[in-house]
C-alpha positions in Angstrom: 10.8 -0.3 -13.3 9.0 -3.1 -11.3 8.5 -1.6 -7.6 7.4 -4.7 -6.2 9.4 -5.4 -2.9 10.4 -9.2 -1.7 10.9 -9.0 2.0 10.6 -11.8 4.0 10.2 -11.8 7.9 8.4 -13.3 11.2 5.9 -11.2 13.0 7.8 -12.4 16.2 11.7 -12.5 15.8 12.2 -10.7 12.9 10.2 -7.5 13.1 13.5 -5.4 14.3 14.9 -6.5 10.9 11.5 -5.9 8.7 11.4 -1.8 10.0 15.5 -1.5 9.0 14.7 -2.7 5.8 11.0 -1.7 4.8 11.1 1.6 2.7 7.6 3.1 4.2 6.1 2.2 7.3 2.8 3.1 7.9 0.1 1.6 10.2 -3.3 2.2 10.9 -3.7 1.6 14.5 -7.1 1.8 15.2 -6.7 4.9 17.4 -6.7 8.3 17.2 -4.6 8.9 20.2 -1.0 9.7 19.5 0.4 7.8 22.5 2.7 5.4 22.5 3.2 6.2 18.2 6.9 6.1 17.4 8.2 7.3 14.3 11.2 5.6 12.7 13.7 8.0 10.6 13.5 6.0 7.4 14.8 8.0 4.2 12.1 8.4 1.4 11.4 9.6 -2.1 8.6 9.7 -4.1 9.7 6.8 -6.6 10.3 4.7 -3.6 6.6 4.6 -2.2 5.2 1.2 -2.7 1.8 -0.2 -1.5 1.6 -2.1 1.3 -1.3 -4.8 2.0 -3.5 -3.7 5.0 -3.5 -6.8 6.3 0.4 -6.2 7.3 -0.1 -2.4 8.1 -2.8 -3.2 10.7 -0.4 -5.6 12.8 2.3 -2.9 13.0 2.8 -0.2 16.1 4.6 2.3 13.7 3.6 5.5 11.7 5.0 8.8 10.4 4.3 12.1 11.4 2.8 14.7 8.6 6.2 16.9 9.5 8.3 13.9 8.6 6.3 13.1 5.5 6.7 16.5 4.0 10.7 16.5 4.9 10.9 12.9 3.2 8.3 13.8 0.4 8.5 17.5 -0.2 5.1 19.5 0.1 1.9 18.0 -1.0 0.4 19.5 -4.5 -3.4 18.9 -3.2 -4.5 19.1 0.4 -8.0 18.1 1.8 -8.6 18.8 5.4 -11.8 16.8 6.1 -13.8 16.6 9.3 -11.7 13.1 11.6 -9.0 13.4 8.8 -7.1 14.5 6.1 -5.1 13.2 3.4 -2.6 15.3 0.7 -2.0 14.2 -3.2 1.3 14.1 -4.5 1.9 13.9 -8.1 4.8 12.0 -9.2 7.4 12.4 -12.9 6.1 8.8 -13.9 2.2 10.2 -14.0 1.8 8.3 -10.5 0.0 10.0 -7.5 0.8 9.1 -4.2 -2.0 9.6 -1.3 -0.9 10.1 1.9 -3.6 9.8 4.6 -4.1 11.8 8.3 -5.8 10.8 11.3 -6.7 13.7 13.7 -3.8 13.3 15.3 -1.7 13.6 11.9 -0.1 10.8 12.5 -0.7 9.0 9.2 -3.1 5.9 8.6 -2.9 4.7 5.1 -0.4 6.0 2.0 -1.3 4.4 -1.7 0.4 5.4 -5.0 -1.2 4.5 -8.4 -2.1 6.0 -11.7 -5.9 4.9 -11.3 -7.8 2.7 -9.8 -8.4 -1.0 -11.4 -11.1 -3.1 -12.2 -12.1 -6.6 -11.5 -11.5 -7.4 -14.8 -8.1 -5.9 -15.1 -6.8 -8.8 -13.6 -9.1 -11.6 -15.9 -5.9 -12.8 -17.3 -4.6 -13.5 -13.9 -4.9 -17.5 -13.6 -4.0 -19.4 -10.5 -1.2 -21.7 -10.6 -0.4 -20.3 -13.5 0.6 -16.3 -13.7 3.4 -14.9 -11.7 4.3 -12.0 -9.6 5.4 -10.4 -12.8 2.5 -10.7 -14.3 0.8 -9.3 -11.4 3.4 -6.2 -11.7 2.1 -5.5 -15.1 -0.8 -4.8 -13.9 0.4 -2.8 -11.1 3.4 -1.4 -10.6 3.3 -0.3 -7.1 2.7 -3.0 -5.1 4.4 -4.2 -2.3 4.2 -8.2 -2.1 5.3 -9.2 1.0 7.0 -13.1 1.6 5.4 -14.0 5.4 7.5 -17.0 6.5 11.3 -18.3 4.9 9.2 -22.2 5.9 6.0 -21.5 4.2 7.1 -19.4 1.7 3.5 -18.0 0.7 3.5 -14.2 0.1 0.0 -11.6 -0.2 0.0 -8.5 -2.5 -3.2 -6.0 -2.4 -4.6 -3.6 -5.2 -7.5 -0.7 -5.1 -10.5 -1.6 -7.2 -12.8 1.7 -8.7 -15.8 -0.2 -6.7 -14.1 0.4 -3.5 -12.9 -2.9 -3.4 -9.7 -4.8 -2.9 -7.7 -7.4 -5.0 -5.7 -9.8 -3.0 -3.6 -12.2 -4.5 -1.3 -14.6 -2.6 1.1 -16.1 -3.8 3.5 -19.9 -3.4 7.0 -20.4 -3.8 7.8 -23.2 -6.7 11.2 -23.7 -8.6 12.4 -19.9 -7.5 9.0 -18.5 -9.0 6.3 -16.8 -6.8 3.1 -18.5 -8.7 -0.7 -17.2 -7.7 -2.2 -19.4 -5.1 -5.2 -17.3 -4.8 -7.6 -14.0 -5.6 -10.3 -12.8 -3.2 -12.4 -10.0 -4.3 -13.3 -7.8 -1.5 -16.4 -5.8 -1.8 -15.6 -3.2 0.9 -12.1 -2.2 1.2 -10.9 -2.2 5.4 -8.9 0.7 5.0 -11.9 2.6 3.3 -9.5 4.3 0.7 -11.3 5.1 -1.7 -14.5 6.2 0.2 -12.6 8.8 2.2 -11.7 11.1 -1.7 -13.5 13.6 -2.2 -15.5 12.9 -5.7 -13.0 15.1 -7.8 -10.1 13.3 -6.3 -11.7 10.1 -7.2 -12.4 10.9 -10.6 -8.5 11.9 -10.7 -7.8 8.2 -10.8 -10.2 6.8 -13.6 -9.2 9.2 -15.8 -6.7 6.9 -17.4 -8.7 4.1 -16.8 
């Protein structure tokens, strides 16, 4: 199944119609405070988690509440309570695991689902102007790749890296085809996934790797 999402909006006069149709929402705002947080009543299940890039998360107002994940998601199978945060492991039928992660306030910050992490060189074959989004999906299934603007029809996608990095592609629009415009390697991912596991929840995701 390809869980890669095409959903196309502006920040400004769109955004009512981005939350009604975006499966998960979930922000990190910067803040540990829980005022002015709303949560949205959207309806989730495991298979329907998809990553989305941090770089659209951090420009959002919205996040769940850990009582509304567990009504959406069911009860976590692994739960760390850390000192600032917290973040549960759900395992999922198709050998996925999806991390859902607390601030303080447990109001959530960041929620990933993948088998294992990648490597730089698990996207080698990737060449721009070349490979497609579903090439990219081969790779990983989980991602989210989100189409900005209807007129500039460019689109981003974001994937963990086992050296705490991040991949992120972007993408153009030619003859009905989303073709790869670009890959940055980030050394240090923003949303410090990957650095916030504890070592034998790390080692949980090279495994298959």
């Amino acid at each position: 199944m390809d869980h890669s999402f095409k959903i196309s909006f502006s920040i400004y006069s769109k955004i009512s119609l981005f939350i009604s149709l975006l499966i998960l929402v979930v922000v990190l705002t910067g803040s540990d405070s829980n005022a002015n947080i709303q949560t949205t009543p959207i309806e989730l299940n495991k298979s329907s988690v998809s990553n989305i890039p941090y770089s659209i998360r951090s420009s959002m107002s919205f996040a769940f509440h850990k009582a509304e994940i567990e009504k959406q998601l069911g009860k976590a199978d692994i739960t760390r309570r850390m000192k600032g945060y917290s973040y549960e492991i759900r395992n999922v039928s198709d050998g996925s695991h999806i991390f859902v992660m607390y601030m303080r306030s447990n109001y959530v910050s960041d929620v990933w689902r993948l088998t294992h992490l990648l490597s730089q060189d698990s996207f080698s074959k990737i060449n721009i102007g070349e490979s497609t989004l579903s090439d990219v999906g081969k790779i990983d299934p989980y991602f989210m790749e989100f189409n900005y603007s209807d007129q500039q029809k460019v689109a981003t996608s974001e994937h963990k890296l086992d050296d705490d990095g991040v991949m992120i592609i972007s993408y153009t629009h030619s003859n009905n085809t989303w073709i790869v415009n670009s890959i940055e390697h980030t050394k240090q991912d923003p949303s410090a996934f990957v650095a916030q596991l504890l070592p034998e929840d790390k080692e949980l995701l090279l495994v298959d790797y």
